[in-house]
C-alpha positions in Angstrom: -34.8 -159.7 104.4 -31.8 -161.6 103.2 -29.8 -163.6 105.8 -26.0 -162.2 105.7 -22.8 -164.1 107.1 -19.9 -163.0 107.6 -16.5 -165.0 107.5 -13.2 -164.7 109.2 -11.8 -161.3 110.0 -15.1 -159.4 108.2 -16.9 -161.0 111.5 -14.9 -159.4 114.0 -15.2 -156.3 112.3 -18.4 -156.0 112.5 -18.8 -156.9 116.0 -18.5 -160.5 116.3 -22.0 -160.9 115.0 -22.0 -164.4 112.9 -25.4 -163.9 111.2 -27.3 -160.7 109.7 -30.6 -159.6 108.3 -30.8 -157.0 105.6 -33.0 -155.7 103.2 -31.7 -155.0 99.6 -32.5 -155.1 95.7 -28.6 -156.3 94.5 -25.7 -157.0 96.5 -24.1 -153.8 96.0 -27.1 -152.3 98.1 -26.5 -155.0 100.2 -22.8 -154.3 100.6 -23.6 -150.5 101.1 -26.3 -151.0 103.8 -24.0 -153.0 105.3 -21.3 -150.6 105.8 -23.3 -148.0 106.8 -25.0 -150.3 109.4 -21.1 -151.7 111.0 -18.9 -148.9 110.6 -16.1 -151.2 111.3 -16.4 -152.7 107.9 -16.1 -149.4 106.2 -13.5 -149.9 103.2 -12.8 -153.6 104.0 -15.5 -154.8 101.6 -15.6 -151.9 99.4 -13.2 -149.3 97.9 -13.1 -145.5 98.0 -15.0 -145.5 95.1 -18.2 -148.2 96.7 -16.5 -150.7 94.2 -16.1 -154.4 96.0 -12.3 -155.0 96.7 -10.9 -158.1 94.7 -10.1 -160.0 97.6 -13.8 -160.1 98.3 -16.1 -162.9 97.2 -19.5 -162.6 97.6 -22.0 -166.0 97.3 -25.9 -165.7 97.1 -27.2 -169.3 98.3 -23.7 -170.6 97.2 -23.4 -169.6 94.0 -20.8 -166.4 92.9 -22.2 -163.5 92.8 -21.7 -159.8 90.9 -22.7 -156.6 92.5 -25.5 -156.7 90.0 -27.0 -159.6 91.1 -30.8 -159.5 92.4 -31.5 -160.1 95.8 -34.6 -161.6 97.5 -35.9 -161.5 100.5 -35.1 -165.7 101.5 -31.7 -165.5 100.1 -29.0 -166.2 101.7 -25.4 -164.3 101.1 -21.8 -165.2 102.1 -19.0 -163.0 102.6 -16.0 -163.8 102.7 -12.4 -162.7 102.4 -9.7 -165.1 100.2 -7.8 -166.7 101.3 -3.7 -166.7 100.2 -0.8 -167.9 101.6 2.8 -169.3 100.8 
């Protein structure tokens, strides 16, 4: 299983848990199986439409990653909200 972390606000909503294991083929399985799994993510990660929201970024052992992008089972993915500000 792949080794998920969350970042910032995206931890506390999924129940202050730093550090997840989940089984998935691409990231978008990833990012569904992880909104079933914490219901308090539900449409912070991904739209209405299970599309990921812009302000989203998603790392697979540090590098950018599509919701296409293959998964394997010692990865490890990073996800994290942007940042903005004035």
């Amino acid at each position: 299983m792949a080794t998920v972390r969350l970042r910032g606000q995206l931890e506390k909503l999924a129940g202050g848990v730093p550090q997840l294991e989940i089984e998935a083929g691409t990231v978008s399985e990833l990012l569904q199986q992880l909104e079933r799994d914490h219901s308090g993510l539900e449409g912070w990660i991904l739209d209405e439409r299970g599309v990921l929201r812009r302000h989203i970024n998603v790392f697979v052992n540090g590098e950018p990653a599509e919701p296409q992008t293959a998964i394997d089972a010692d990865d490890r993915i990073e996800i994290l909200p942007a940042i903005s500000g004035g």
